[in-house]
C-alpha positions in Angstrom: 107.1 107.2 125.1 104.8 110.0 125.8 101.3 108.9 127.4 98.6 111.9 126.8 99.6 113.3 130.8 103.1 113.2 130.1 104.0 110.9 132.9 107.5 111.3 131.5 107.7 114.2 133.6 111.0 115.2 132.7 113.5 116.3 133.0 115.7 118.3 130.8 115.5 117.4 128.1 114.9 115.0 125.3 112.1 113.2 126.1 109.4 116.0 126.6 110.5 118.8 124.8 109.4 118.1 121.3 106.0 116.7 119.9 106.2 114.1 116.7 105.5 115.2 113.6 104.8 113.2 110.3 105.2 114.4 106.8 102.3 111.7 106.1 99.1 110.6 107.6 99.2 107.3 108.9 97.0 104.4 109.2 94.5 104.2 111.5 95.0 101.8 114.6 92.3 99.5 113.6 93.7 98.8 109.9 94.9 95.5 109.1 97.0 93.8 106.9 94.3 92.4 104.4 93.4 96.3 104.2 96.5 97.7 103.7 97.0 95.6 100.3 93.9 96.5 98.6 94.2 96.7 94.7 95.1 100.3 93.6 91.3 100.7 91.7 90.1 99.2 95.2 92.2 102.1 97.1 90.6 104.7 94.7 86.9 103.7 95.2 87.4 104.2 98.8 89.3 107.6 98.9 86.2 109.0 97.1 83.8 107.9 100.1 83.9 109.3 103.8 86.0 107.4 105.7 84.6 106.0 109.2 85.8 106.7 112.4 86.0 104.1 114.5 84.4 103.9 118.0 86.0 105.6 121.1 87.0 102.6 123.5 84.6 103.3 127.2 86.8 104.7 129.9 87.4 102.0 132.6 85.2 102.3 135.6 87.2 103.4 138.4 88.4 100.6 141.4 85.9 100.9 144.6 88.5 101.9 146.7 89.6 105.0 144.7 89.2 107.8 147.0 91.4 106.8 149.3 93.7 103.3 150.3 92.2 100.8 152.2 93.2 100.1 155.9 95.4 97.1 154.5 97.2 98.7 151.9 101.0 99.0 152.8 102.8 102.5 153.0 106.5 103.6 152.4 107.6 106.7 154.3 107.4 109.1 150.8 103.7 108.9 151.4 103.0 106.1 149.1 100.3 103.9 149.0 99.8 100.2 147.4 98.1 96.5 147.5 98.7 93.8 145.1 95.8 93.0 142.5 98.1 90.0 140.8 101.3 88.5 142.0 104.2 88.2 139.8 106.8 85.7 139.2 110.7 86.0 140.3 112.4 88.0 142.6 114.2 91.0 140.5 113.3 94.0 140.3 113.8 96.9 138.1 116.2 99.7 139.2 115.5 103.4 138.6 117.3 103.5 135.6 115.8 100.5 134.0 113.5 100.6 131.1 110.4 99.1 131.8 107.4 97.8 130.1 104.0 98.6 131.3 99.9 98.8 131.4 98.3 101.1 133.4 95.3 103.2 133.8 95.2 106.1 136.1 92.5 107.9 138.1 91.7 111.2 140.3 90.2 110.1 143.6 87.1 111.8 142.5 87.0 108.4 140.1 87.5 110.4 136.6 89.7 108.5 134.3 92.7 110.8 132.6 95.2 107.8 131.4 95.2 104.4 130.4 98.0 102.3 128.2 95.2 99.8 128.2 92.3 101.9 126.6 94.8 102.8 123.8 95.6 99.0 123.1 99.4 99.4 123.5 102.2 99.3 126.8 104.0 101.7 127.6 107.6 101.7 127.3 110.1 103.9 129.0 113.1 104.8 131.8 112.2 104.9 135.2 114.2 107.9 135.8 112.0 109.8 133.5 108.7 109.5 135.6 106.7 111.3 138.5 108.7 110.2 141.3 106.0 108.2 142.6 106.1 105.9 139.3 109.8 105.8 140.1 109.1 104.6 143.7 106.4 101.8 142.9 107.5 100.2 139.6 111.1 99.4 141.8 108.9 97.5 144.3 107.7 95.4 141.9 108.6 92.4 139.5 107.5 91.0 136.0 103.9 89.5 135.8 102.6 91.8 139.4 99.9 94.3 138.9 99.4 96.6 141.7 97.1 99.7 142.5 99.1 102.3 144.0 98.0 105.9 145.7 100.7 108.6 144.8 100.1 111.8 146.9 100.3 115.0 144.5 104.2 115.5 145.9 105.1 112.5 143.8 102.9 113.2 141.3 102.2 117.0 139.8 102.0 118.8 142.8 98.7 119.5 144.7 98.1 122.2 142.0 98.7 120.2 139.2 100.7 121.4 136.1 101.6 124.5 134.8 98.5 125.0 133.4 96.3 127.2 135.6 93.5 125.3 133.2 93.1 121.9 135.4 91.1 120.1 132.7 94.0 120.9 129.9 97.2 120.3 132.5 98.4 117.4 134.3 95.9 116.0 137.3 96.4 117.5 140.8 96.5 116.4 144.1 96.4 111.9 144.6 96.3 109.8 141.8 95.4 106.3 141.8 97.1 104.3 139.1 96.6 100.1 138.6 99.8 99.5 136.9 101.0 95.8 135.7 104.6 95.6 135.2 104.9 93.4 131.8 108.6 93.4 131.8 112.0 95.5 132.3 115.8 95.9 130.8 118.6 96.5 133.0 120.1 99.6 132.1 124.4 100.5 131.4 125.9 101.2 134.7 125.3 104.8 135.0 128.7 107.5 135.3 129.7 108.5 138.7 128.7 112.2 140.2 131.3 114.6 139.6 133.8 115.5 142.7 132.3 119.0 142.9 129.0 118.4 142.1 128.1 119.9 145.7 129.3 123.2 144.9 131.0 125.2 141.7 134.6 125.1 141.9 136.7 128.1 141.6 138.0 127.4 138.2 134.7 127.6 136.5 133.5 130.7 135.0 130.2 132.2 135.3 128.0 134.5 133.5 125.5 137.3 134.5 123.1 135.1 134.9 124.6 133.2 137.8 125.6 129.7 134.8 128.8 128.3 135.7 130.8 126.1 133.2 133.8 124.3 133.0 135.4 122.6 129.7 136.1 119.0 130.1 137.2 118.2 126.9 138.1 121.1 124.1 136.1 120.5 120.8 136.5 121.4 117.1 135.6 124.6 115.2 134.4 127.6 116.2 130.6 127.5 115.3 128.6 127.8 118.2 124.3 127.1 118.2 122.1 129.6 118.5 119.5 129.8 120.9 117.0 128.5 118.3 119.7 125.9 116.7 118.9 122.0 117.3 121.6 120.3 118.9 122.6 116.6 119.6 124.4 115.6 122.7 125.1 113.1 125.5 124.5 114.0 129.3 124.1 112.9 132.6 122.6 115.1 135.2 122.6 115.5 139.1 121.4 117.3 141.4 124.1 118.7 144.1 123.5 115.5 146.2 124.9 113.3 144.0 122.3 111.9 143.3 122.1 111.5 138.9 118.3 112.2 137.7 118.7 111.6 134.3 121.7 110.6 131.6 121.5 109.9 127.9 124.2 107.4 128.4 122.5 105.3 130.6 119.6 105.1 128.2 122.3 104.6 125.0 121.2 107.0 122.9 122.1 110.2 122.5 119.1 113.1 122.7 118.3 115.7 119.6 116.0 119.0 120.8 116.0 122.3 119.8 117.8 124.9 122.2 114.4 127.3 122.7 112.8 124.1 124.1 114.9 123.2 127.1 115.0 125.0 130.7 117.1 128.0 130.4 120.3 127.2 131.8 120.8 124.8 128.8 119.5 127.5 125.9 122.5 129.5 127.6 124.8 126.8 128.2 125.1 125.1 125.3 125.4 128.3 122.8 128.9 128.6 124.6 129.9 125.2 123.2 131.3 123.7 120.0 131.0 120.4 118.1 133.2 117.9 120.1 133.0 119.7 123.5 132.2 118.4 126.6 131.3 120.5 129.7 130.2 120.8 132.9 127.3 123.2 133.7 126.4 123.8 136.9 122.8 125.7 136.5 121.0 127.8 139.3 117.1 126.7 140.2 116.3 129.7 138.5 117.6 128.7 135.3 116.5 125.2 135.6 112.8 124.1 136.9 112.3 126.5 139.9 110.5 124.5 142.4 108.3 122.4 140.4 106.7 119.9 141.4 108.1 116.4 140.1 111.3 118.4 138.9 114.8 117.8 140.1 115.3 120.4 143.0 117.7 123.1 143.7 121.2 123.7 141.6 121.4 120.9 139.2 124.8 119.7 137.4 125.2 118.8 134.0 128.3 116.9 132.1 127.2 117.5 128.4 128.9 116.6 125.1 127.5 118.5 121.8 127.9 116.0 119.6 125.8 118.3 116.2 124.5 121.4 115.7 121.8 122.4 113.0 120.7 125.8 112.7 
């Protein structure tokens, strides 16, 4: 899922790296089923007229409260703020690598509107893992049927400055956002793979290049055709940072991810042109070759057990 913001903040790889394309235009959201059956000398009279746009759906107001949470709202000790709008119903709750189902609409404290699942008519599906960290944080308080509003200070969101656009009104919002979010529902995730022994620091058998990468083969593949830095590559991964703590995994989510190599952080472009089909490696990639201090990005050196699965040039 990719919302407009990219609330998928994420992380290496897959998820916000490419943007859809369709050979084909496709129907309009508003098009039903009666319309799409139309007789063909019915579709050609209408091809030769202007078609309509439909109306742009109002922004929703923002809550009273927006500009800053109210004496009673509860805090947790990241900073985050929330109160319950609608109770829910059961006692689980989704874990950070669950895939959840939500609406939401989301706010600057200076009231302007920038997202909402529920102006576009359709919930937002995705991992939790692959969020601002404050989404992260408040979708695990919560459980099916609750909505909640919840103040995420710009730490947990896109940093105080925003995104990486100097532009504000063309990059992510900055500073606290206010989103009202209803949990619809969630699916437990696969038990995630266990951090690495020496994910805390590079072991002495791995080799590194010039550029301060360091790599060591898991599991030998086949061939000897290597991708380019342009090539687009399948794979599985899971990712850490040198905590142990895992940020993000293919795996977990069952499905392995498909990007081009010239679209990733750098330590993967390098990283992965060392590999064959069938490989599996472990890359352990200095900040500087992964997201440098971003804001809502994994932090510091970040470890990486990847399997190249294809390669298409």
């Amino acid at each position: 899922m990719k919302s407009p913001w990219t609330l998928l903040c994420c992380v290496v790889l897959a998820a916000a790296l490419t943007a859809c394309k369709s050979s084909a235009p496709a129907p309009t959201e508003g098009e039903s089923e009666a319309e799409a059956a139309t007789d063909e000398g019915a579709k050609t009279e209408a091809a030769a007229a202007p078609a309509e746009k439909p109306a742009a759906k109002p922004d929703i107001p923002a809550p009273p409260d927006v500009a800053a949470p109210p004496e009673d709202a509860k805090r947790s000790k990241s900073g985050l703020a929330w109160t319950v709008l609608t109770k829910g119903e059961g006692d689980k709750h989704p874990g950070k690598f669950d895939i959840v189902t939500v609406n939401y609409t989301g706010w600057t404290t200076e009231g302007r509107m920038f997202d909402s699942s529920v102006k576009r008519g359709k919930p937002a599906e995705f991992p939790l893992n692959r969020v601002i960290p404050g989404w992260t944080e408040a979708l695990q308080l919560m459980v099916p049927g609750e909505k909640r509003r919840f103040w995420i200070p710009g730490n947990l969101a896109y940093g105080e400055a925003g995104g990486d656009d100097p532009h504000a009104q063309f990059g992510p919002p900055k500073g606290t956002l206010v989103f009202d979010i209803e949990l619809l529902s969630f699916k437990e995730a696969p038990k995630p793979p266990d951090a690495p022994k020496d994910v805390a620091k590079i072991p002495k058998n791995a080799k590194k290049t010039d550029s301060g990468l360091a790599s060591r083969v898991l599991e030998k593949g086949d061939g000897e055709q290597h991708p380019s830095a342009t090539s687009t590559v399948t794979v599985n991964y899971s990712g850490w940072t040198t905590d142990g703590k895992m940020f993000d995994s293919s795996i977990v989510r069952g499905k392995p991810a498909t990007f081009g190599l010239n679209q990733v952080i750098p330590g993967w472009t390098e990283g992965l042109q060392l590999m064959v089909v069938g490989e599996k490696r472990r890359l352990w990639i200095p900040e500087n070759l992964a997201y440098a201090g971003r804001p809502g990005r994994p932090q510091g050196m970040l470890v990486f057990d990847v399997e190249l699965l294809d390669i298409k040039n």
